[in-house]
N, C-alpha and C positions, 0 to 999 in steps of 0.2 A: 589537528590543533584547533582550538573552537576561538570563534571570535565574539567581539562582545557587539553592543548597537551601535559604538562607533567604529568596528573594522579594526578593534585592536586586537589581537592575538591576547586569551584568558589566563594560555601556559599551560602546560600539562607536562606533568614527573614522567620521568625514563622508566620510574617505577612500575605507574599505572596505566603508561601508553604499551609497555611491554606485557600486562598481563590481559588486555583488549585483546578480543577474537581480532582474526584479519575479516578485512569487508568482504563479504558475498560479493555484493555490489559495489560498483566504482561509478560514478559520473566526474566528467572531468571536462571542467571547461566547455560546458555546451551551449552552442549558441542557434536560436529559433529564432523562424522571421514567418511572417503571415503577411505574404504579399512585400511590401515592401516596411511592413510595421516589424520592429525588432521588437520578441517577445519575451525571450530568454537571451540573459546575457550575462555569460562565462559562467554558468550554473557549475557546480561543483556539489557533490554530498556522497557520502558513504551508507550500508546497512549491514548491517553484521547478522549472523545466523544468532538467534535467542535472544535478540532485542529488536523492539518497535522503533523506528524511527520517524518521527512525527512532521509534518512540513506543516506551518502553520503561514495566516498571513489573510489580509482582508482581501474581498470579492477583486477577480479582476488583477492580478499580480502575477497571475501565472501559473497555478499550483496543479489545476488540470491540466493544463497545458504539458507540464514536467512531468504528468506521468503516461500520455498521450505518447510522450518519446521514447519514456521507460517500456513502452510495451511494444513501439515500434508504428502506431497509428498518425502519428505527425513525422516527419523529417527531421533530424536536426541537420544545418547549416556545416557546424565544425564542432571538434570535442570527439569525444570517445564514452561509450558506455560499456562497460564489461559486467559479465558474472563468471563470478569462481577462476577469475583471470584470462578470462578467453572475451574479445569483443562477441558484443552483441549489434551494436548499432547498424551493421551493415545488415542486419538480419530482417524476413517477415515475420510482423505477429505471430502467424502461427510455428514459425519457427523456433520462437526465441519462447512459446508456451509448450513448444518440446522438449526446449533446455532448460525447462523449470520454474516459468513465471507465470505467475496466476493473476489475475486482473479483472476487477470490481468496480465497474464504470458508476460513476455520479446516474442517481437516478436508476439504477438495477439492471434495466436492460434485459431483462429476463421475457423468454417468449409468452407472451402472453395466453395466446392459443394451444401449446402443448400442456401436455401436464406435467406436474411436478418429475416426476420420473422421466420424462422426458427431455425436460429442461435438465436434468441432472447429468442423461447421456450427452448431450450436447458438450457439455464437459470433458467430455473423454474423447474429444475426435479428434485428436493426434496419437492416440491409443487405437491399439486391434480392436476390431468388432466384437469379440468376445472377453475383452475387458469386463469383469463388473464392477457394478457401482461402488465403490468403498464404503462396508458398513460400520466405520468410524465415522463417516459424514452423520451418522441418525444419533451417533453417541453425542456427538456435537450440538445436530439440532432436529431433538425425536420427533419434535412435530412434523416435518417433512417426512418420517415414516407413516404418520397417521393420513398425511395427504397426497399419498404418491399417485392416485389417479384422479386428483382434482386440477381442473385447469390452472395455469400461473394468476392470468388475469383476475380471478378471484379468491386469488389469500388477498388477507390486507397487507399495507404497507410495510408489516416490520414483518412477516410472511414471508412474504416477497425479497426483501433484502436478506434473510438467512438463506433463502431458496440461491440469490446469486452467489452468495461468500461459499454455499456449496459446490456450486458449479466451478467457480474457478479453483476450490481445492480438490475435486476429483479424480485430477490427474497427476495429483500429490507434487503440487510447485513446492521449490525451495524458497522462492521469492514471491511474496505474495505483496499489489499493491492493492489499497484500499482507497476511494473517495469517495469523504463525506458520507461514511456510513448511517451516522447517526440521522441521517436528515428524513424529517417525517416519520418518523419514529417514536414511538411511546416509549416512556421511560422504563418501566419494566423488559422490555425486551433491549433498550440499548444497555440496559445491564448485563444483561447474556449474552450480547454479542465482545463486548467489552471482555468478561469473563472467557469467550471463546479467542478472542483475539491473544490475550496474555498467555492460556494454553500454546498455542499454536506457534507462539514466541519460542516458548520452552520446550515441548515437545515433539512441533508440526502435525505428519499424520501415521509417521509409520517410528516414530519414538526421538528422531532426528530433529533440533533445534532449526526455526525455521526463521530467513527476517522479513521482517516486515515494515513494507513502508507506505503509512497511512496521512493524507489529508482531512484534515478536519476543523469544522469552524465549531465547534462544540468545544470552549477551549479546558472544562474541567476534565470533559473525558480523555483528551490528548494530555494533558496532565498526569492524570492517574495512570498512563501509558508508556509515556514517553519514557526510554532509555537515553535517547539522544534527540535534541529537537533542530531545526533547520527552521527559520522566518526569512520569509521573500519579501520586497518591496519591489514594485516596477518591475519585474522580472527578472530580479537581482535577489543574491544570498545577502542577506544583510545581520546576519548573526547566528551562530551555532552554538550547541553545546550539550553538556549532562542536563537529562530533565532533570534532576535531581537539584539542578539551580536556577529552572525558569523562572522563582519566586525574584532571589536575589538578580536575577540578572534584570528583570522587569520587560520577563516579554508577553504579560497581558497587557499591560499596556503596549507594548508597540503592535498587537493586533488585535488592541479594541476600536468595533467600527463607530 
């Protein structure tokens, strides 16, 4: 049920909540603390397979944070995270990117010293050694065919960030999170990645609807994405809903900085 900016429930028909996929993903009620700072508090959100789900919200709220848990690299406190109805949250990283979740850390994170192809295999290391690389990854993004033995450290910027959104789809997650992709990035290629991202919604990598849930302070591209959007305040959910009503609901303004 989505809420509006004051925490009222927006309502939703038996109709249309009956013809909603069920959530991939569940979080439910989770609570972060960093030392003794509370960071997240009673988070709650869903993602469903063939839609993007957008978490939006100014610097500092939390939004890295919430996916830091989603992947299993922070603790949460209390709450529950599941996928496909099995918890996750007891799980390690690499655990829980064996059961399906793909993860695209702020800033790329890609090794800089290996190459392209290399960086790619790293992707697959919860996979057998003779796994190869998925050549739907080049269909996605050919450049990385043309530079598979160029070091990471020297693609540019927007290079670099298709090089990681490959890496974590190589081992073909169902769940794939994304932050802040767009950052530093030229506009012509955050159109490509944009364009890959909505693919990926609808078909993932092997024809199967994938979800996706992306962080982003670029708020037209989360816009033109958004299936369902999520805004944090202080490390609180403070409104949900169809992106289809970000406009009416007015949640640029509640995360213009």
């Amino acid at each position: 049920m989505a809420v509006d900016s004051t925490g009222t429930s927006t309502g939703t028909s038996t109709e249309s909540a009956s013809a909603a996929p069920p959530a991939l993903l569940q979080v439910s009620g989770i609570q972060q603390y960093y030392g003794g700072s509370h960071i997240l508090r009673n988070v709650s959100l869903s993602a469903r397979a063939g839609q993007v789900t957008v978490v939006l919200g100014r610097n500092g709220v939390g939004k890295t944070t919430l996916l830091k848990c989603l992947m299993g690299l922070v603790p949460i406190r209390s709450g529950s995270i599941t996928l496909d109805g099995q918890a996750i949250h007891g799980l390690t990283p690499y655990e829980r990117a064996r059961a399906g979740v793909g993860y695209v850390p702020q800033g790329r994170e890609i090794f800089g010293r290996l190459t392209v192809a290399e960086n790619l295999r790293m992707g697959l290391a919860t996979q057998s050694a003779r796994t190869p690389v998925p050549p739907e990854l080049f269909e996605l993004f050919p450049v990385l065919q043309q530079m598979l033995g160029r070091r990471g450290g020297d693609l540019s910027g927007g290079q670099q960030q298709q090089l990681a959104i490959a890496r974590a789809l190589a081992a073909g997650p169902r769940l794939l999170i994304l932050d802040e992709p767009t950052e530093g990035i030229q506009p012509s290629i955050i159109k490509d990645i944009g364009r890959v991202i909505r693919r990926l919604a609808q078909h993932g990598m092997n024809g199967q609807p994938m979800a996706i849930v992306l962080v982003e302070q670029y708020f037209d591209f989360a816009q033109d994405l958004a299936d369902e959007y999520v805004v944090m305040e202080r490390g609180e959910v403070i409104a949900q809903g169809a992106g289809e009503d970000m406009d009416t609901r007015g949640v640029r303004e509640m995360v213009a900085i």
